[in-house]
Rosetta silent file (secondary structure, phi, psi, omega in degrees, C-alpha in Angstrom):
SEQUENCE: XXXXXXXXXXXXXXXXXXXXXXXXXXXXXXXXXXXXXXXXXXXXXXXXXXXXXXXXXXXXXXXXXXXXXXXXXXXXXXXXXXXXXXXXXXXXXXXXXXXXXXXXXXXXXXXXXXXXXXXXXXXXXXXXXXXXXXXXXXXXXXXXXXXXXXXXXXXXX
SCORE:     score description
SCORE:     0.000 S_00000001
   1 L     0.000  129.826  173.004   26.154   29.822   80.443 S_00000001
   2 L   -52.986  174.061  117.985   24.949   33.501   79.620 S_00000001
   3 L    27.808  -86.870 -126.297   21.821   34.496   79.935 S_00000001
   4 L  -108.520  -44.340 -151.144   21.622   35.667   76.666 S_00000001
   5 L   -82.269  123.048 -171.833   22.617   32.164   75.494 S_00000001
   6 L   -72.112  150.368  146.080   19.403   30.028   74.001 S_00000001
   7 H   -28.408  -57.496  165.750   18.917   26.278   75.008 S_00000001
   8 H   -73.527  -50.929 -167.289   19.060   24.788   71.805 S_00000001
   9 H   -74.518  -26.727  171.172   22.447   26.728   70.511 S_00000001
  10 H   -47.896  -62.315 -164.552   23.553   25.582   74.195 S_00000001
  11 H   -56.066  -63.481 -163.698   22.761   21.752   73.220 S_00000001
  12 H   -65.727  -17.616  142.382   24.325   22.243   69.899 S_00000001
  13 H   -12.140  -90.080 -168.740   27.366   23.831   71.470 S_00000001
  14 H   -54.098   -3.527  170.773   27.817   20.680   73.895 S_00000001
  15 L    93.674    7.690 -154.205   27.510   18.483   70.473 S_00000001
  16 L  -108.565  125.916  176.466   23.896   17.159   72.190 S_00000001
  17 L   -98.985  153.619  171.543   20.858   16.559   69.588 S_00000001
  18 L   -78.738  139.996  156.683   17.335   15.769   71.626 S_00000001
  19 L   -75.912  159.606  176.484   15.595   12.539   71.003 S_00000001
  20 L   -76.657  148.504 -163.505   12.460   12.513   69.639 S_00000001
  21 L   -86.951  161.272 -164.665   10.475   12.209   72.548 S_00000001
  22 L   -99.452  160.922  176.518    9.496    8.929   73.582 S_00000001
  23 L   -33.601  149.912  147.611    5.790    7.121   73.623 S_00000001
  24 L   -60.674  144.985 -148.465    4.210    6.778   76.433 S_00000001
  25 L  -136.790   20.152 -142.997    4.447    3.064   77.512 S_00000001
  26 L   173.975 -174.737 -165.752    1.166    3.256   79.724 S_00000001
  27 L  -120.568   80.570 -167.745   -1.922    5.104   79.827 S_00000001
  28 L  -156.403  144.090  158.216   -0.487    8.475   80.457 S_00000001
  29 L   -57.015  114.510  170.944    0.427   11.817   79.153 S_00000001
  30 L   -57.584   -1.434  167.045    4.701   12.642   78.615 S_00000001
  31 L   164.613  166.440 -175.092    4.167   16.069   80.789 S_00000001
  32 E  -156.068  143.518 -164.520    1.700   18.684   81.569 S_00000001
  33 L   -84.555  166.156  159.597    1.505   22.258   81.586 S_00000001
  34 L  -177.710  111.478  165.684    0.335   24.351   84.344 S_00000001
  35 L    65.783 -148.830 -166.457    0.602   28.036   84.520 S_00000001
  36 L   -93.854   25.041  170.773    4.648   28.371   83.486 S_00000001
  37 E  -113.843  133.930  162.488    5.321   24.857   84.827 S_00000001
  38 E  -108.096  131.237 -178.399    5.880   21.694   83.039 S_00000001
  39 E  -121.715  146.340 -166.990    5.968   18.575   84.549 S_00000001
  40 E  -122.148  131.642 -176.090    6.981   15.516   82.887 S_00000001
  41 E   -40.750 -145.364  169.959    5.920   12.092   83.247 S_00000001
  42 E   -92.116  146.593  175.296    8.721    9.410   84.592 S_00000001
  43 E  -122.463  116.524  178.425   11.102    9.046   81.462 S_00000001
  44 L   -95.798  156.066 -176.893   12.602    5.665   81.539 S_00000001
  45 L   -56.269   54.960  178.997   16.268    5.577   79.481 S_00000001
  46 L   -74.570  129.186  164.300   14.976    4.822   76.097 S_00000001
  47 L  -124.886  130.191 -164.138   16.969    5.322   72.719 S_00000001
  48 L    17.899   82.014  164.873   15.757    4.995   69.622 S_00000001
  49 L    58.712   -8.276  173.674   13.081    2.919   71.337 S_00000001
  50 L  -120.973  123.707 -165.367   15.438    0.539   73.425 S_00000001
  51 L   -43.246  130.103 -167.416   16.812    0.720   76.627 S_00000001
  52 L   -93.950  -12.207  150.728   20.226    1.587   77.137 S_00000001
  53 L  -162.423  140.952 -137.343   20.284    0.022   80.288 S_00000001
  54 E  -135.058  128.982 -170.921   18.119   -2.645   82.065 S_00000001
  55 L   112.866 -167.938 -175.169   18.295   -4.878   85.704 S_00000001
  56 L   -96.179  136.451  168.245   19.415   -3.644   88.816 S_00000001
  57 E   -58.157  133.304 -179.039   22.203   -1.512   89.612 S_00000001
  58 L    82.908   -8.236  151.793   24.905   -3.019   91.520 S_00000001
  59 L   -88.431  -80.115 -170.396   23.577   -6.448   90.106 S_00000001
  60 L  -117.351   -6.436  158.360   23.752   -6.755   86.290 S_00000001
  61 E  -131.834  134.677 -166.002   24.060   -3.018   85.987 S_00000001
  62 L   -75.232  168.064  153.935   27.400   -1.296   86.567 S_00000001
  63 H   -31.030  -47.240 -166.958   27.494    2.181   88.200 S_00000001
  64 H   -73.631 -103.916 -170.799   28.914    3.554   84.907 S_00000001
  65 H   -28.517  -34.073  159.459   26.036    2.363   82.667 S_00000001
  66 H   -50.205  -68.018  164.249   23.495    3.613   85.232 S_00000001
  67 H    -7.262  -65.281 -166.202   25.020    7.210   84.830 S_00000001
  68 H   -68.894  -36.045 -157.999   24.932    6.867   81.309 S_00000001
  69 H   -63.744  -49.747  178.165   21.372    5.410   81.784 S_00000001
  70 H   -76.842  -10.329  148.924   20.105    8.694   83.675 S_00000001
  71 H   -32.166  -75.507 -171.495   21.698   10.880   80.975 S_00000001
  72 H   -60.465  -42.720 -166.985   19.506    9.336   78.306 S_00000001
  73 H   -54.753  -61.286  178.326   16.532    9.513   80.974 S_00000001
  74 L   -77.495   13.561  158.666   16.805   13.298   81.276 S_00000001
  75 H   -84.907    0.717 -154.916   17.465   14.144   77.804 S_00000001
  76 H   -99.420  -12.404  155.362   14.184   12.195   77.366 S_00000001
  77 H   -90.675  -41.015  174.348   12.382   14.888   79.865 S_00000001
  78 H   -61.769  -11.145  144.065   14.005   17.831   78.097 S_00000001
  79 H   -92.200  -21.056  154.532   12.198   16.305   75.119 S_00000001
  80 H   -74.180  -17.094 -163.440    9.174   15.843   76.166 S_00000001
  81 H  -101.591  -37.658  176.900    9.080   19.046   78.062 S_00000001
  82 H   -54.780  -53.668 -171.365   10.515   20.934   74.737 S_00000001
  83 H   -64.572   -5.435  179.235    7.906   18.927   72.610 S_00000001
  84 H  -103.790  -45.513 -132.980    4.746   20.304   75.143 S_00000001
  85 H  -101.041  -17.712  157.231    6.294   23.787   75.423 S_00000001
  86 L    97.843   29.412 -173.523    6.378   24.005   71.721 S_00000001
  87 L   129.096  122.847  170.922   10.615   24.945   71.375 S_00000001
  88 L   -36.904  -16.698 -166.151   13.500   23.518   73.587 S_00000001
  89 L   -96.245    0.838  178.428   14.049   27.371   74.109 S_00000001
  90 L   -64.085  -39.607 -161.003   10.784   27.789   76.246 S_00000001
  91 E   -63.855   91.144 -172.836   12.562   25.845   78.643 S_00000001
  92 E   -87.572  -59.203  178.697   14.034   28.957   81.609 S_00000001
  93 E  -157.792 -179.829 -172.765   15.081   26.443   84.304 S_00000001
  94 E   -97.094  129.374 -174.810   15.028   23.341   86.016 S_00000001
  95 E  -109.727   -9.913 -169.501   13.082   23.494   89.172 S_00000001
  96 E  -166.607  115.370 -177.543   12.849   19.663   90.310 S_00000001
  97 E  -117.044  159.346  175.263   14.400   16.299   89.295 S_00000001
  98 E  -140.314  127.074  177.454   13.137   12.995   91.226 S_00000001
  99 E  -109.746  130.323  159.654   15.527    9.789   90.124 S_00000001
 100 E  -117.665  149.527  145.671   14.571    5.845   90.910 S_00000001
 101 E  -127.991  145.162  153.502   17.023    3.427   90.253 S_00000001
 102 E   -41.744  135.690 -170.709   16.170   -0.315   90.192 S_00000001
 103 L  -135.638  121.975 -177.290   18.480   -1.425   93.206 S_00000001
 104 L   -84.123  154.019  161.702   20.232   -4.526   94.617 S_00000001
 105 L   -58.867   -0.364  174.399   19.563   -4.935   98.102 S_00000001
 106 L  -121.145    0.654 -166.169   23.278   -3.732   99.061 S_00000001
 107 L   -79.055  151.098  163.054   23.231   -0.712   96.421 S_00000001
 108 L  -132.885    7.013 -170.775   23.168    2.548   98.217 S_00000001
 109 L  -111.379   70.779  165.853   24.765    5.138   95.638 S_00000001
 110 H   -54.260  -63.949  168.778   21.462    6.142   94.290 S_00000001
 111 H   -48.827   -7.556 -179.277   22.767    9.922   94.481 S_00000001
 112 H   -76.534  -46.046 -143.470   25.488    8.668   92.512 S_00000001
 113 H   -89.615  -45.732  166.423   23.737    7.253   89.541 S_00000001
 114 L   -54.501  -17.060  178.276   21.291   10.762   89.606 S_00000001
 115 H   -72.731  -27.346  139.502   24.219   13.076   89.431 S_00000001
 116 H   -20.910  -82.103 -142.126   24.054   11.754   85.556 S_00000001
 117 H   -92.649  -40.284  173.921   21.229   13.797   84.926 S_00000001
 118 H   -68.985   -8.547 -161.152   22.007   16.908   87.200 S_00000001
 119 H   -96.755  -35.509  170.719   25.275   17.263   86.112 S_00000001
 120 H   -47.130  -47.193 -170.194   23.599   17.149   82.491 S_00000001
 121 H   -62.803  -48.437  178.391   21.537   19.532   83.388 S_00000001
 122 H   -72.429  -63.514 -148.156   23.954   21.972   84.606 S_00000001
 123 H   -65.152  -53.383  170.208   26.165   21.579   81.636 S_00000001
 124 H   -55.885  -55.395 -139.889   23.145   22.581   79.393 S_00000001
 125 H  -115.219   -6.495  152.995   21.257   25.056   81.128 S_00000001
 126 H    80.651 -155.064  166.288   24.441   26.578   83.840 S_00000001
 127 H   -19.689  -53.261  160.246   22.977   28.183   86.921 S_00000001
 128 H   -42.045  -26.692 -174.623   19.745   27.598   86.021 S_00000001
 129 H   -90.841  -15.697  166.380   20.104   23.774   85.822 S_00000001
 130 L   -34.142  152.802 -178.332   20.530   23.872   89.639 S_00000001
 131 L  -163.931  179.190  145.136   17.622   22.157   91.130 S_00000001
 132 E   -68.877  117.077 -175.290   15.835   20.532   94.000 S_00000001
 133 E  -156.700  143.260  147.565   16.090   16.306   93.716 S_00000001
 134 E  -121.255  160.265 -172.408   15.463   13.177   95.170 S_00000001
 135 E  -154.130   88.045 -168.765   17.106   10.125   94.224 S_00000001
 136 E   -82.677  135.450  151.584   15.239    7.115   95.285 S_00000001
 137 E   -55.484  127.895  166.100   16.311    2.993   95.437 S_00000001
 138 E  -126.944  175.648  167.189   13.491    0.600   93.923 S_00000001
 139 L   -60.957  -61.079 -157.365   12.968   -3.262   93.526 S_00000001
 140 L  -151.823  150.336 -170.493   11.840   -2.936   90.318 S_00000001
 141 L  -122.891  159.627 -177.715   11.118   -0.107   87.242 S_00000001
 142 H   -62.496  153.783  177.753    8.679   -0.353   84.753 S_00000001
 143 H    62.662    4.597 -159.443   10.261   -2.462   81.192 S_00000001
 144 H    41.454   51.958  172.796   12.963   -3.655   84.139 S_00000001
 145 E   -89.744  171.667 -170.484   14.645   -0.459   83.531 S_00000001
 146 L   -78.878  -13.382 -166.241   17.758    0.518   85.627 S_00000001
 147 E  -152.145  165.170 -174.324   16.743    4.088   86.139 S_00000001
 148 E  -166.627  104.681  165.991   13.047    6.487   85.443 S_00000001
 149 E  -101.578  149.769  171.685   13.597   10.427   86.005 S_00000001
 150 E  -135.325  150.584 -171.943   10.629   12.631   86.140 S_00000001
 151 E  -150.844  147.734 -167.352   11.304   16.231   86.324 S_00000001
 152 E  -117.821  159.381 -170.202    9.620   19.564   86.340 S_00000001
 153 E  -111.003  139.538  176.083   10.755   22.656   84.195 S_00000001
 154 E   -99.665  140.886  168.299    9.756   26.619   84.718 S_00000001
 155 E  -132.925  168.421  178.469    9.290   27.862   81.396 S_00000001
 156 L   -58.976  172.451 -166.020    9.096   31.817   79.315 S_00000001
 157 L  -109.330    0.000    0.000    6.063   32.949   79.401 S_00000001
C-alpha cells in the first residue's frame, strides 16, 4: 500500500465497510488515547451485536470459523480505535496485537487462529500493519466467545 494511500479508500478498495463499533459489555472504556497511541479494549467477535463465533476452538469451534472469528475481532478494534481518533484515517500503524482464543485442552494453533487478524491488518494498512503480537490459549472468554483481540494503534498527530 502507498504511503500516499488513506485508510478508509484502502478499506473501500478491499470491499471492507467498519462496524459500528461495539458497546462495551462491562464496565469499561472501547480504547484510550495517550499521547499518539490508542489502545483498545479486548474486542470480542461481535456483528451486528452477535457473535460470529462462540465455544472453544478445536471443540465446537472449527479452525476456519475461529479465523473468521478474529477477522471480525480486529475490524472491531479498527472501529473503536477510528471512532476515539475521530477518522479511520488517523490511524498511521499498527504497533501491537494480543489474541486469546477459548481453547480445548489439546488445541495448540493459537498463532493460527491470530494470523486472521494480522493478515487483515496487513492487507489494509501494508507495511505498516506489521506488528508485535501474542497469541494466547484460554479456558474460557467473556460471552463464551471463541476469540477477544485487543490491540494498540500509533496514530497522525
Amino acid at each position: 500500500m502507498s504511503q500516499i494511500q488513506r485508510t478508509g479508500e484502502r478499506l473501500m478498495a478491499l470491499g471492507i465497510e467498519l462496524p459500528e463499533p461495539p458497546k462495551p459489555v462491562a464496565s469499561y472504556v472501547p480504547s484510550v488515547i495517550i499521547g499518539n497511541l490508542c489502545f483498545t479494549s479486548g474486542q470480542l467477535p461481535l456483528k451486528d451485536g452477535v457473535l460470529v463465533a462462540q465455544g472453544a476452538v478445536g471443540d465446537t469451534v472449527s479452525v476456519e470459523d475461529a479465523v473468521a472469528a478474529a477477522r471480525q475481532s480486529i475490524l472491531n478494534c479498527i472501529s473503536v480505535a477510528a471512532a476515539a481518533a475521530g477518522s479511520v484515517d488517523r490511524i498511521k500503524r499498527v504497533v501491537k496485537v494480543l489474541g486469546f482464543v477459548q481453547s480445548d485442552d489439546t488445541f495448540h494453533q493459537q498463532p493460527q487462529v491470530i494470523n486472521g487478524a494480522s493478515d487483515l491488518l496487513q492487507e489494509i494498512f501494508g507495511d505498516m500493519g506489521r506488528h508485535a503480537r501474542s497469541a494466547v490459549g484460554t479456558n474460557a472468554l467473556p460471552l463464551d466467545a471463541a476469540v477477544e483481540i485487543e490491540c494498540i494503534f500509533e496514530l497522525t498527530e
